[in-house]
N, C-alpha and C positions, 0 to 999 in steps of 0.2 A: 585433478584432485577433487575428490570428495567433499561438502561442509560438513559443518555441526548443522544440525538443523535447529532452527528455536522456534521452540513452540509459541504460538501465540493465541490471546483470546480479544477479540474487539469487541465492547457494546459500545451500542450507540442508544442514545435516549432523546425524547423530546417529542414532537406535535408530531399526529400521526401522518399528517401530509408531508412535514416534513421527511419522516422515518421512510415512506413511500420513496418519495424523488433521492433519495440518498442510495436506498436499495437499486431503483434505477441505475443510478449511475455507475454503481457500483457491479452492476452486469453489462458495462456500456452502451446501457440505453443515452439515450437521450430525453430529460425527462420533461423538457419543452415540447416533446410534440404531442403532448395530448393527455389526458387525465391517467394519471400515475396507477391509479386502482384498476381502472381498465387496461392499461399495456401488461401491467403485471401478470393481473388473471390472463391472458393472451400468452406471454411466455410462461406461465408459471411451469408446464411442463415437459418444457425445452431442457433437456440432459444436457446436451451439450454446451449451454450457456455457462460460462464462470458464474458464477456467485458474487464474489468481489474481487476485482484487480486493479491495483493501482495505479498500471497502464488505462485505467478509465479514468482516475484525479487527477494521474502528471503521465502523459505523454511523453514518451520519449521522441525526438526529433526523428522524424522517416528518414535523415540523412548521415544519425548516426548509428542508425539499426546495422546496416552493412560494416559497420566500423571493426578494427579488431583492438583487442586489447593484447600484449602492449600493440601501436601503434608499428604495423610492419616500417623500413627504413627505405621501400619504395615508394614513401608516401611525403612527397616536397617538407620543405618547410616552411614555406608560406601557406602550404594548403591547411599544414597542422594550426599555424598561425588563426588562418581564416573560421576552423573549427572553431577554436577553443575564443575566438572573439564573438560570435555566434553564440554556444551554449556554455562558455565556461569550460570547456575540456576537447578534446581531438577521439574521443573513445565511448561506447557505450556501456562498458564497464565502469568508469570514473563518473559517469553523467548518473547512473542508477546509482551506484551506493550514494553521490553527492546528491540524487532528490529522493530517492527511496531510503535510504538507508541500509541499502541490501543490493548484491549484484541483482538478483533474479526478482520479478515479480511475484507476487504472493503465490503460494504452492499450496496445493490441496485443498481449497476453501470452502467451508459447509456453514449452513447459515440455520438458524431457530428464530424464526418470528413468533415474536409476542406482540401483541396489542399495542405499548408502551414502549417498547424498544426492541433491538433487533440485535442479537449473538452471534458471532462469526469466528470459527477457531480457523484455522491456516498457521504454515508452516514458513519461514525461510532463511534463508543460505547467511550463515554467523551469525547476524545479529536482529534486530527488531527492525523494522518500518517509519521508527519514530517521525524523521521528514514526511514521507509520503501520509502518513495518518495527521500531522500537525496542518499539510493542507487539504487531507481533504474536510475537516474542522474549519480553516476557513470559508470554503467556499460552500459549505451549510453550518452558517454562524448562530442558527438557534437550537441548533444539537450538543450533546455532551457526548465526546467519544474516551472512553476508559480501554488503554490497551495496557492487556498485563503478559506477561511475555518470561522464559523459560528457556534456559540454554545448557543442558547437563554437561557439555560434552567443557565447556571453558568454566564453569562453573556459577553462570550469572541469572538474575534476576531481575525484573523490575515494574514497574508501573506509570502509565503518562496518563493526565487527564485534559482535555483540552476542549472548549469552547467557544467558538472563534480562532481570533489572533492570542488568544488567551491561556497559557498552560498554566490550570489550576494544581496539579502535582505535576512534580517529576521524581523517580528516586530509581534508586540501582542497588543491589547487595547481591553479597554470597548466596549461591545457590548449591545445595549440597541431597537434595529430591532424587525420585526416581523421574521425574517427568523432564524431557527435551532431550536436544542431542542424541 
């Protein structure tokens, strides 16, 4: 089956060193290993790098990549047991929509640097990213990330603002545009 696809737009705002090491990691660099302006300029024109994936903020477990959704019936049930005591679920589908908010990781991702902040549209599968964006806000807790987001096909909308552990908005409405899905 097909999704809706929902369009998304993420800024991120704040100190430019920060906005640096965010972009990093958000191409899954690592941005401990060495001054941020310099790896950049080094990748900057690397095509085949993502831009941003959330598989760089929230990892999914290497144990449930292989997993299938539903959960085949050749698979024990202690073993499902041992899964889901581990990450919270036996499946890699349930593990992403419960930390991404989405089965899939961000789809199509293009990025506009500006000085001051950094713009990212990307696409994915039903709904918005709200978990996976809410941490990667924590773990760059001097940034402000604004995702606003677009699903023609169910008819939704919304906006998250978040800084830190902190959601400065949340809100959701009708959406009745030509834009998503």
């Amino acid at each position: 089956m097909c999704p809706n696809w929902c369009d998304c737009e993420l800024r991120v705002e704040g100190p430019p060193a920060d906005l640096r090491r965010f972009r990093l990691r958000g191409m899954g660099v690592d941005p401990a290993l060495g001054d941020a302006g310099e790896i950049l300029s080094t990748i900057a024109n690397d095509e085949e790098r993502e831009v941003l994936s959330a598989q760089a903020f929230v990892p999914i477990p290497e144990e449930l990549t292989a997993t299938q959704s539903p959960v085949p019936d050749t698979v024990s049930k202690a073993e499902r047991e041992r899964l889901v005591r581990l990450y919270g679920t036996d499946n890699w589908y349930d593990w992403s929509v419960s930390n991404w908010g989405t089965k899939w990781d961000l789809s199509d991702p293009r990025i506009v640097a500006w000085r001051k902040h950094l713009r990212y549209t990307f696409r994915t599968a039903w709904s918005p990213p709200l978990p996976a964006v809410k941490r990667m806000a924590a773990q760059f807790p001097l940034l402000t990330l604004t995702l606003r987001w677009w699903e023609g096909g169910m008819g939704f909308r919304g906006t998250l603002t978040v800084r830190g552990d902190a959601v400065l908005e949340q809100r959701e409405d009708k959406y009745r545009g030509s834009r998503g899905g």
